[in-house]
VOKOL-234607 format. One line per 4 residues: their letters; for each residue x, y negated, z negated of C-alpha. Coordinates in pm, 1 decimal, padded with zeros to 6 digits. Example, Ala and Ser with C-alpha at 12.3 -4.5 7.8 and 13.67 -1.06 7.14 Angstrom:
AS) 01230.0/00450.0/-00780.0  01367.0/00106.0/-00714.0
# end
This chain:
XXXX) 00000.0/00000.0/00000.0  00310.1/-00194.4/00048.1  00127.8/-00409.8/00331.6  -00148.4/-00507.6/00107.6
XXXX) -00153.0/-00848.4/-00067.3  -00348.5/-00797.3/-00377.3  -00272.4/-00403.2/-00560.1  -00427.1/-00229.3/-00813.8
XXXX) -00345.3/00004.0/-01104.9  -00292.6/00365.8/-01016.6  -00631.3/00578.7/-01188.2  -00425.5/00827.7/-01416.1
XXXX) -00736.4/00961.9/-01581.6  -00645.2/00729.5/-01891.7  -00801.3/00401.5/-01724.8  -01140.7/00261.2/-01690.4
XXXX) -01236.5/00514.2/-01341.6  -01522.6/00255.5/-01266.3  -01324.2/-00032.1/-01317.0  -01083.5/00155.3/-01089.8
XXXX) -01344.3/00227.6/-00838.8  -01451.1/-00150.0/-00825.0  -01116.6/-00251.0/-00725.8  -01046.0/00018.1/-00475.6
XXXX) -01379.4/-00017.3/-00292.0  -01267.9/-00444.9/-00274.8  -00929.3/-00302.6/-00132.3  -01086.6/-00080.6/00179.4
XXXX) -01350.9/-00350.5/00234.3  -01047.3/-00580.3/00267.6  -00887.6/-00368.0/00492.7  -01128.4/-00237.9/00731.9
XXXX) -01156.0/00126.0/00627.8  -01480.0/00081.6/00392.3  -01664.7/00264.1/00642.3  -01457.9/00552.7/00548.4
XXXX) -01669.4/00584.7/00243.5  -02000.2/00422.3/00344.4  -01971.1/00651.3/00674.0  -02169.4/00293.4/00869.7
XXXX) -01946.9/00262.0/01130.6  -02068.4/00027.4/01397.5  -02227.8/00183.4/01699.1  -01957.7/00121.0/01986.3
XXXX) -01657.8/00213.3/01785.4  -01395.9/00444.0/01983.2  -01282.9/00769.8/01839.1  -00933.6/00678.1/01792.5
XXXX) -01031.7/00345.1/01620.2  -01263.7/00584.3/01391.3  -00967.7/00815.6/01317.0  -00749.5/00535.5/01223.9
XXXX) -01011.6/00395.6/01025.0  -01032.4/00692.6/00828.7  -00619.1/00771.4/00787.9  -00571.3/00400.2/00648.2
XXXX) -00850.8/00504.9/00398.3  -00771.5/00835.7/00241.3  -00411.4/00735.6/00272.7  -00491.4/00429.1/00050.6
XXXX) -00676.7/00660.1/-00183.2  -00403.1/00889.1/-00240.9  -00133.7/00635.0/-00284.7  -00353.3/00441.8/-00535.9
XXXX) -00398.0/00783.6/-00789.7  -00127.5/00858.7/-01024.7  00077.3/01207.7/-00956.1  -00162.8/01376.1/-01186.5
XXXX) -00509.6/01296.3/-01107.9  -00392.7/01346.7/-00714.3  -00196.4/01675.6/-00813.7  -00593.3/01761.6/-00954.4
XXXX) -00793.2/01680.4/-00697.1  -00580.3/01771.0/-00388.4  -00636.2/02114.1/-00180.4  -00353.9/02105.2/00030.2
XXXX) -00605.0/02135.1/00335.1  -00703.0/01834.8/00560.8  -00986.6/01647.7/00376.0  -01143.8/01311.4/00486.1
XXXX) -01185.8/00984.6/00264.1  -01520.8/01064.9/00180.4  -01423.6/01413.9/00055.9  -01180.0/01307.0/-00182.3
XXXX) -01364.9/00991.0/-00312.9  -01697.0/01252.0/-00393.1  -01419.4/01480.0/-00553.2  -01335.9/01173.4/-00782.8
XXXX) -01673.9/01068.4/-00842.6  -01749.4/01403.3/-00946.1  -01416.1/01476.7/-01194.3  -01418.6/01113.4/-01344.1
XXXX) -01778.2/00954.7/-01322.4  -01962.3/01118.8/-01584.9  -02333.5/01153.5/-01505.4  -02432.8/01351.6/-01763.5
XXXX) -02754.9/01310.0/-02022.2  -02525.5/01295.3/-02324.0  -02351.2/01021.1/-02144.5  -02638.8/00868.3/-02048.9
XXXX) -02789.8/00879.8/-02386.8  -02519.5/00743.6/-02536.5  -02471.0/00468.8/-02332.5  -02836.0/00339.1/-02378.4
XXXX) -02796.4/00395.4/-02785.8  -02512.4/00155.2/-02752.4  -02701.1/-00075.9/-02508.7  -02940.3/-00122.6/-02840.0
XXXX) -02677.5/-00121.0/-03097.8  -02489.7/-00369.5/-02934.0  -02409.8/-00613.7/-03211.9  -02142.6/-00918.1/-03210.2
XXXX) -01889.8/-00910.7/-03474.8  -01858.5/-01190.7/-03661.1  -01452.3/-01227.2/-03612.7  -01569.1/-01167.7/-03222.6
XXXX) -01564.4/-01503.0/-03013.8  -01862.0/-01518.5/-02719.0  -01626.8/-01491.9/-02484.2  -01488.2/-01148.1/-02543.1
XXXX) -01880.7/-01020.2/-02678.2  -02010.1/-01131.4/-02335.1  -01697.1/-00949.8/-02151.4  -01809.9/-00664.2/-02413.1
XXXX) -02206.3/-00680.6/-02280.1  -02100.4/-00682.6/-01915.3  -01885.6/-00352.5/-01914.5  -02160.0/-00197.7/-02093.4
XXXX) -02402.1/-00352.5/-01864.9  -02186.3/-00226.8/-01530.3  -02150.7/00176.1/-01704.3  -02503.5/00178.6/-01732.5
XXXX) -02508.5/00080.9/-01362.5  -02301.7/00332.8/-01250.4  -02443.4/00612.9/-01477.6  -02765.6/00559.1/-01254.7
XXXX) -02960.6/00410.4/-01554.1  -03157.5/00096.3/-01456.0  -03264.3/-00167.8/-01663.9  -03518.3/-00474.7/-01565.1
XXXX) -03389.3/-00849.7/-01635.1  -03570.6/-00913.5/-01925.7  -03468.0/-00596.1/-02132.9  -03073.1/-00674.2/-02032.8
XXXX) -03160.8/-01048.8/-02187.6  -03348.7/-00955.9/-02447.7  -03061.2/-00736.7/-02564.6  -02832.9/-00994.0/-02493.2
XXXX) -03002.0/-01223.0/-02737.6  -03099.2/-01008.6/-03009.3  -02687.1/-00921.1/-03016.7  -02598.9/-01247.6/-03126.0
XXXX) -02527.9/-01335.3/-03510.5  -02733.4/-01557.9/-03691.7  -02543.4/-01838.9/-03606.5  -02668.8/-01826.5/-03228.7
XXXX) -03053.5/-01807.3/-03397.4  -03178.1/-02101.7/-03216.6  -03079.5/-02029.8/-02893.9  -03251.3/-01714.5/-02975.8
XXXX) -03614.7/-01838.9/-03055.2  -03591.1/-02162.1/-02773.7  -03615.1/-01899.8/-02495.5  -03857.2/-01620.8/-02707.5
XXXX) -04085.8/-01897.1/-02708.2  -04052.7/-01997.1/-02359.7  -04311.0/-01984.2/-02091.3  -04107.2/-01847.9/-01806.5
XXXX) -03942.7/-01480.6/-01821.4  -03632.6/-01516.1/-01935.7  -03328.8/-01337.7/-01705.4  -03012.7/-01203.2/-01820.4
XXXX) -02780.9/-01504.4/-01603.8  -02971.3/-01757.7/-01733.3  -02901.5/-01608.6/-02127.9  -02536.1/-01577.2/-01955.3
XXXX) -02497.9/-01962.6/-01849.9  -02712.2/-02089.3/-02203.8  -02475.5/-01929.9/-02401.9  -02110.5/-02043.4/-02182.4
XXXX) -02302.9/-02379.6/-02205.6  -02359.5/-02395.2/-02593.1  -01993.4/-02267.9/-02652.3  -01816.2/-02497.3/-02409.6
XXXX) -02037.6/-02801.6/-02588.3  -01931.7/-02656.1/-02888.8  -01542.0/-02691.8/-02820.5  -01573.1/-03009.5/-02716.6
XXXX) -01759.6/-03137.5/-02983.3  -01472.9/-02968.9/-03234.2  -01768.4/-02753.8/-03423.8  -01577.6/-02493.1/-03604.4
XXXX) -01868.5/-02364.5/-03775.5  -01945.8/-02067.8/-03542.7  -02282.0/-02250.5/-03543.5  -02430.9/-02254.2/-03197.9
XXXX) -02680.3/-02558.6/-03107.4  -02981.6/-02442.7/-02860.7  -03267.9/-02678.0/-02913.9  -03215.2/-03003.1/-03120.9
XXXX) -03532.9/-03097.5/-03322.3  -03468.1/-03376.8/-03535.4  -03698.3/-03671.0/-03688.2  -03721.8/-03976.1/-03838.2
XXXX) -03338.2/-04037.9/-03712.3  -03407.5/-04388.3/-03776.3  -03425.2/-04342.6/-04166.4  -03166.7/-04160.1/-04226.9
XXXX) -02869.1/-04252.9/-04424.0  -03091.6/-04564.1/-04522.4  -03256.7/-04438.2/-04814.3  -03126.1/-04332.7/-05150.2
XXXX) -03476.1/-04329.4/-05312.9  -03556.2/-04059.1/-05574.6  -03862.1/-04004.2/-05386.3  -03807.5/-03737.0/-05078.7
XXXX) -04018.1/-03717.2/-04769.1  -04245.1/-03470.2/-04808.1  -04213.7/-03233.0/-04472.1  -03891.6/-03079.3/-04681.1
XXXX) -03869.4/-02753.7/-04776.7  -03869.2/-02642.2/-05131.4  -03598.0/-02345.0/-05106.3  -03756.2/-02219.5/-05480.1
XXXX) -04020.2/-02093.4/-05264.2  -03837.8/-01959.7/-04948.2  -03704.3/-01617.7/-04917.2  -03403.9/-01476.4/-04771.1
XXXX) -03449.5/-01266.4/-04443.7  -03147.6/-01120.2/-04552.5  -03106.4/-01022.3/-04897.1  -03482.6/-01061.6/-04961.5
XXXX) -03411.8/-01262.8/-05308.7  -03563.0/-01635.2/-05337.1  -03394.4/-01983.9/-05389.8  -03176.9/-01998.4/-05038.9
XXXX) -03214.8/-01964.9/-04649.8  -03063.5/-01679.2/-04448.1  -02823.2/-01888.4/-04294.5  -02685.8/-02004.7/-04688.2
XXXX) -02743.4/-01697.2/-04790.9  -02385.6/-01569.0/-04985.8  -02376.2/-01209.7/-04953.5  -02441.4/-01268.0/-04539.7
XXXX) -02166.9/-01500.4/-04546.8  -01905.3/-01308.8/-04737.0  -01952.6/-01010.4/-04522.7  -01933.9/-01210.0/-04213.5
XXXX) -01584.0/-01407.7/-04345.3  -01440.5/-01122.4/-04515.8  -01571.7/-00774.5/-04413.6  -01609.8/-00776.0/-04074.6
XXXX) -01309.2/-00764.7/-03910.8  -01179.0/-00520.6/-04136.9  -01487.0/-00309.1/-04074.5  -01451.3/-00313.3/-03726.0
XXXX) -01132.9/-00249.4/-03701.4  -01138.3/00068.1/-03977.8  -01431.8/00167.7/-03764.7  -01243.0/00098.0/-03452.4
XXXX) -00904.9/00343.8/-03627.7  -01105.8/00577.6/-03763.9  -01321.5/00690.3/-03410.4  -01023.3/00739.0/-03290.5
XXXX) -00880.7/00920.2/-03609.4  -01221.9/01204.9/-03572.2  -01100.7/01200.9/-03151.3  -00753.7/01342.0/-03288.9
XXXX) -00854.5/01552.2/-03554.6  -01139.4/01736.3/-03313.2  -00952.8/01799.0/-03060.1  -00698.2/01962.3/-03323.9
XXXX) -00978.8/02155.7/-03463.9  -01088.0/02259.6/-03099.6  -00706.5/02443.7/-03026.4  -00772.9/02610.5/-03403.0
XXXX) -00534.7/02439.4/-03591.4  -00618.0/02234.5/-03970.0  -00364.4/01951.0/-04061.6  -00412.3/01969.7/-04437.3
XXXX) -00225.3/01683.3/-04482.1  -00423.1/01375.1/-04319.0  -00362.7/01044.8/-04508.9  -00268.2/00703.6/-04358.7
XXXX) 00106.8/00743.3/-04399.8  00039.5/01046.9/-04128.4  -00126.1/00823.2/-03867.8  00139.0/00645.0/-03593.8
XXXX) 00007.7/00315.6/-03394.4  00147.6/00289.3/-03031.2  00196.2/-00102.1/-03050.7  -00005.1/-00154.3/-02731.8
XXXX) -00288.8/-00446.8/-02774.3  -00550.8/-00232.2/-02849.1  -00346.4/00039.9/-03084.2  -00390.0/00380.8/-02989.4
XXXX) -00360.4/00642.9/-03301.8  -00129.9/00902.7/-03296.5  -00140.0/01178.8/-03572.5  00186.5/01293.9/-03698.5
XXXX) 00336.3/01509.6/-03948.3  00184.4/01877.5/-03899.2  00442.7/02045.3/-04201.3  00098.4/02178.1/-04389.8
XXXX) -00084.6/02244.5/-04047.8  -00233.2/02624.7/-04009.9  -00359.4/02821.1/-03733.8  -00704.1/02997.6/-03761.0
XXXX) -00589.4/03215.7/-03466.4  -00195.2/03290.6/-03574.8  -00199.8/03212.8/-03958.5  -00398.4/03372.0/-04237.7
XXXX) -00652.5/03214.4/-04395.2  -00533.6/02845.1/-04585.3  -00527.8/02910.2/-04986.9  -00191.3/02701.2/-05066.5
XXXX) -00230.2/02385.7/-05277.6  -00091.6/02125.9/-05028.7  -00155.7/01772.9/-04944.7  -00140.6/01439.0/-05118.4
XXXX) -00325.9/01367.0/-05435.9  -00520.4/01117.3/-05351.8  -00665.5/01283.5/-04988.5  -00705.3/01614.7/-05101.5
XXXX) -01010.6/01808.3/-05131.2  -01186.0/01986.9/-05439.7  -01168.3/02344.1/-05285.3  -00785.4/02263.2/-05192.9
XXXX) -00724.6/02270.1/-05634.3  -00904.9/02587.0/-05657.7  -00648.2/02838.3/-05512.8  -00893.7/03032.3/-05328.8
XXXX) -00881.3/03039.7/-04964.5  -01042.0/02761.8/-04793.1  -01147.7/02605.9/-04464.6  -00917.0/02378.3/-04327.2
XXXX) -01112.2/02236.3/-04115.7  -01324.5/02102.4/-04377.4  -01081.3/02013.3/-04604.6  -00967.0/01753.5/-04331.5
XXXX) -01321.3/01624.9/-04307.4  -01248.8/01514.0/-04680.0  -00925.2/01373.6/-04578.7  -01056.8/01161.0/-04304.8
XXXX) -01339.4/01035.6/-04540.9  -01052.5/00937.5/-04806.2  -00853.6/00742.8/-04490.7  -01155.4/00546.4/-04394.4
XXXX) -01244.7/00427.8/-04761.7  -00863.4/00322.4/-04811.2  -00912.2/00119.6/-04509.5  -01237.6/-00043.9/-04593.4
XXXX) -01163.1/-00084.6/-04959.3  -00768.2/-00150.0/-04976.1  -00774.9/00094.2/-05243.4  -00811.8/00507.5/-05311.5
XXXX) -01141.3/00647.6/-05412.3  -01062.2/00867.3/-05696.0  -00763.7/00680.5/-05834.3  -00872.0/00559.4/-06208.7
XXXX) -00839.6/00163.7/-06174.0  -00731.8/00105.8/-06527.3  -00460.2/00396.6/-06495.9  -00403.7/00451.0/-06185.7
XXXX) -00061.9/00657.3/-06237.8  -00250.5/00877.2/-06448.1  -00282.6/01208.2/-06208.5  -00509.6/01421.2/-06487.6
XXXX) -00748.8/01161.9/-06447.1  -00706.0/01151.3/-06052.0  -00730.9/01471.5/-05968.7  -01046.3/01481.1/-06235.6
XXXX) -01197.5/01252.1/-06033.1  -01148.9/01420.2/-05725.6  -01305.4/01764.1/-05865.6  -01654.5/01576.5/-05972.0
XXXX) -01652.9/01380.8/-05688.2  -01652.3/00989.0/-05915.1  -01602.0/00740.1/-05644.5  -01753.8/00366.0/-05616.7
XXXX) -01733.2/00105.1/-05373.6  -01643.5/-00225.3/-05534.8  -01904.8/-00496.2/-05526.7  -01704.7/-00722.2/-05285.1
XXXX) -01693.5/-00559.1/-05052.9  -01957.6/-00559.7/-04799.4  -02022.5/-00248.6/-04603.9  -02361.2/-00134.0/-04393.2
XXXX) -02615.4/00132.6/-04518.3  -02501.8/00335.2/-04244.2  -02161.4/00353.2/-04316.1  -02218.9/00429.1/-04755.5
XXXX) -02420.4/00718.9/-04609.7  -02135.9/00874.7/-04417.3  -01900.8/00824.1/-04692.2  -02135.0/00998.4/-04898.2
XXXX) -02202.0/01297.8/-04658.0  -01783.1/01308.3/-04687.1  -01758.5/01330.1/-05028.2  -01953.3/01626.2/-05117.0
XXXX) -01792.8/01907.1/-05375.8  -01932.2/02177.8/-05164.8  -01767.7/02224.2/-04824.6  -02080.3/02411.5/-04691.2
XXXX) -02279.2/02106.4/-04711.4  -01954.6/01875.0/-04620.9  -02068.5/01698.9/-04286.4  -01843.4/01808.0/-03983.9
XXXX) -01666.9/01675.4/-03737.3  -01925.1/01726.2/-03472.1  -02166.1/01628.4/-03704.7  -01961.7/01262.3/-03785.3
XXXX) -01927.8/01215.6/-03399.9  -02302.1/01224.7/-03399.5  -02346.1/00957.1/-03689.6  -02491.6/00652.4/-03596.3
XXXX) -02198.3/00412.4/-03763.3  -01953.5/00594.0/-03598.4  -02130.0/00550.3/-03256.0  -02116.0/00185.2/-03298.0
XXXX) -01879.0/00017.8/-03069.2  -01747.6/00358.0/-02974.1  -01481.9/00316.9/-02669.6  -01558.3/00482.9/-02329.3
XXXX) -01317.3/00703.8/-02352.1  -01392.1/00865.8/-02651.2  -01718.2/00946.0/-02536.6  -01838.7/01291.7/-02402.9
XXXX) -01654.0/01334.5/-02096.2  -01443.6/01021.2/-02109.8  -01151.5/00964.5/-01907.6  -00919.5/01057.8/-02200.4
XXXX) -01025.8/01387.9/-02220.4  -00829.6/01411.9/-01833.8  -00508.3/01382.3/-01946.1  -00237.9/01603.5/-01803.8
XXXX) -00026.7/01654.0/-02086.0  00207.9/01791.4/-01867.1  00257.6/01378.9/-01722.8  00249.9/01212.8/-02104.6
XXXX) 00195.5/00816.7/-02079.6  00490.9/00789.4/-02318.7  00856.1/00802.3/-02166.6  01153.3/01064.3/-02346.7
XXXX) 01314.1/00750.0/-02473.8  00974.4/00572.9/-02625.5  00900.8/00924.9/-02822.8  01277.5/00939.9/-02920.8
XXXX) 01261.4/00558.6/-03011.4  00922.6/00658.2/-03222.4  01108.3/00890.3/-03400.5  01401.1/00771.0/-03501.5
XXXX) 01171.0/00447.8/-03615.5  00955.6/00716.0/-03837.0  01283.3/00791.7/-04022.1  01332.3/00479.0/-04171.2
XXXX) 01248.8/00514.2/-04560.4  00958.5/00246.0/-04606.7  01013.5/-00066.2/-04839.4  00782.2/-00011.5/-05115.7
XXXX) 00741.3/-00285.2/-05409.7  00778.4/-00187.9/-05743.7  00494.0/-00378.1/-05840.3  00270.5/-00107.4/-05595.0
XXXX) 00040.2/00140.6/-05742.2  -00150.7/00248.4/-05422.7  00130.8/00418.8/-05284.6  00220.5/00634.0/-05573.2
XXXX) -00040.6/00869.2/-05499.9  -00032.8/00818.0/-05124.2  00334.0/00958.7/-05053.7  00325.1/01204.8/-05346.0
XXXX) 00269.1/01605.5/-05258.9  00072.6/01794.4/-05453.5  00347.9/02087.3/-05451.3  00568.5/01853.5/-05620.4
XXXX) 00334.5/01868.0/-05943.0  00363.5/02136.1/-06187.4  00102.8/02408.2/-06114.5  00019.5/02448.0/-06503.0
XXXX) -00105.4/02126.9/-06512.2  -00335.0/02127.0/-06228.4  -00472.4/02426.9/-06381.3  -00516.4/02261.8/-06685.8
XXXX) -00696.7/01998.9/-06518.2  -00928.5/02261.6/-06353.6  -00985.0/02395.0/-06645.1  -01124.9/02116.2/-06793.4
XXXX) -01369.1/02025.8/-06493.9  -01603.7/02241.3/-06613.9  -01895.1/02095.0/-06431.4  -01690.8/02155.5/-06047.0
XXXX) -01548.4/02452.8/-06181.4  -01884.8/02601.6/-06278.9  -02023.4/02535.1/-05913.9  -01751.7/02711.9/-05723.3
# end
């Protein structure tokens, strides 16, 4: 494609395929071999212009797919354009009603964060928007708008009820250009309040400022009487209310982004599960980030890993303190599997909460009362910190003493918090699960360079308590004393 002005990205199977496709279809247009695909070639068009037509296309195909994806989908017989763009369409653009359903349960659980500017939440809305295009599910105008709308925070409320009230249908480009015209009036008027203006109502401008009287007009509110829509308590509007506004400010982002670690975290862990091998030994400290702008998760560290297929059944007491399960204490065999369920559940809370779950806050060196905790399953969530409904319930289908009742990995990949936001390609049939791991996006050097980075001891502060417990093993600990601990959970110990 050397003679081509504009290039795009080769598809490896780890890229967007339909923001792949977009680009490619722009390039044969470009060129003259779109007809290639389309098969519309004009009427009077010569055989040998046809043939050419249809070389330049499946030639700029092939040279725009990465070594693997063309290694896949190449027979080594004569194929035309059209051929090997159906064969593509067919490996990479899932269709499927899991897909489908999925992508329409995000469409209406689309939600802006409140750390999210409107620029990248519209971006957002218009990728999800073009997948549901090209999954063949079709939406009118007004349902793309209304969802639009009803995304916004509360800070884009007006905007909201000026065009719910409005007499004409409202479209999605017209949402589109009200919103890029409220934010760009917003920057220039230096707002910093997040607060977006759509219809100004305003009276008596004339007397305000003017008078200092005791005596208050009498169209004001009286906020004794008015009730939250938030928080349902009395005395304060949504828009002042303090809980909303402390988990907007301060929970968030970090939500988002545990959320955001920990999908991928369940992606790793499943498809570790799915080849029949348990990590036992899943904490934060085991988790690598690739440095790229969107930080990819890499597990690491499989020293306490088992097979199901080559290795007996796990019955070892391994693991970190503060991540380990109940059943892991017991000495009886145990599912892996499971036991990394309860792992993953301890990860996520350290990253919501900045703290562990089971780790006595008055003594938190104190392992007896640790590992106490851990056995009757005493964990809180501190009242600061602001997390959904949704995501409390997960948690609490985590952290359950029985591992029969423990939720599962396929069950947590079904759980409506963790399908919030969820990435393409960690969907059913997204493009990561295409990756020849025989063509690793990851040079020799960059795993070396990972590696040798991994060895350096970390710099902890003496001051620390968190990390005592999360770089400890539990096979450093004397085994009399975890039995005397056992012993005295008599309540866990009498359910087992």
């Amino acid at each position: 494609m050397s003679s081509m002005k504009f290039e795009i990205d080769r598809f490896s199977g780890r890229n967007n395929f339909n923001i792949w496709k977009i680009q490619m279809m722009a390039l044969l247009r470009r060129e003259g071999s779109i007809h290639a695909i389309d098969g519309k070639y004009p009427k009077d068009i010569s055989a040998p212009d046809k043939e050419k037509i249809e070389g330049d296309a499946l030639s700029a195909i092939q040279l725009s797919l990465a070594p693997n994806v063309l290694c896949e989908v190449s027979t080594g017989t004569e194929e035309t354009a059209k051929q090997l763009w159906e064969k593509l369409e067919g490996l990479y653009q899932d269709r499927s009603v899991t897909t489908r359903m999925l992508l329409q349960r995000r469409l209406h659980t689309f939600k802006m964060g409140s750390g999210t500017s409107l620029h990248d939440h519209l971006d957002a809305f218009n990728k999800l928007v073009m997948d549901l295009q090209i999954a063949g599910i079709e939406k009118d105008e007004e349902t793309l708008a209304c969802a639009l709308l009803f995304s916004l925070t509360s800070g884009y409320r007006d905007i909201e009820n000026s065009m719910m009230y409005s007499k004409e249908p409202i479209k999605l480009e017209q949402v589109r250009q009200t919103l890029n015209s409220s934010d760009v009036r917003r920057h220039i008027e230096g707002d910093r309040d997040d607060q977006a203006s759509g219809l100004f109502v305003r009276g008596r401008t004339s007397q305000q400022g003017k008078s200092k009287s005791k005596h208050r007009s009498k169209s004001r509110v009286n906020k004794k009487n008015t009730e939250c829509w938030g928080c349902g308590k009395k005395g304060h509007f949504e828009r002042d209310c303090p809980m909303s506004k402390s988990e907007e400010k301060a929970s968030a982002s970090t939500v988002e982004q545990a959320r955001f670690f920990f999908q991928q975290l369940i992606s790793g862990v499943s498809y570790c599960h799915f080849m029949q091998i348990c990590h036992r030994d899943l904490k934060l400290e085991n988790t690598l980030l690739d440095g790229s702008a969107a930080p990819r998760v890499k597990i690491c560290d499989f020293g306490y890993s088992k097979s199901t297929v080559f290795h007996s059944q796990p019955k070892s007491t391994v693991g970190t303190p503060a991540y380990v399960a109940p059943e892991i204490l017991t000495k009886k065999e145990y599912d892996g599997k499971l036991a990394d369920v309860w792992s993953c559940g301890v990860t996520l809370y350290v990253m919501l909460v900045g703290a562990y779950p089971f780790q006595d806050s008055s003594d938190p060196k104190n392992i007896t009362k640790t590992i106490a905790q851990i056995l009757s399953v005493r964990y809180s969530i501190p009242e600061q910190i602001q997390i959904s409904h949704e995501c409390r319930h997960l948690l609490s289908r985590i952290f359950v003493a029985d591992p029969e009742k423990r939720i599962t990995i396929p069950e947590i990949t079904k759980h409506p918090w963790f399908l919030k936001n969820l990435p393409v390609e960690l969907m059913e049939g997204g493009s990561y699960q295409c990756v020849d791991v025989n063509n690793p996006s990851q040079s020799m050097e960059e795993v070396l360079a990972i590696i040798q980075e991994a060895r350096v001891p970390l710099q902890v502060s003496k001051g620390g308590t968190n990390s005592f417990w999360g770089s400890m093993e539990l096979d450093e600990l004397d085994e009399a004393d975890i039995d005397d601990i056992i012993e005295n959970s008599g309540d866990f110990v009498g359910q087992l």
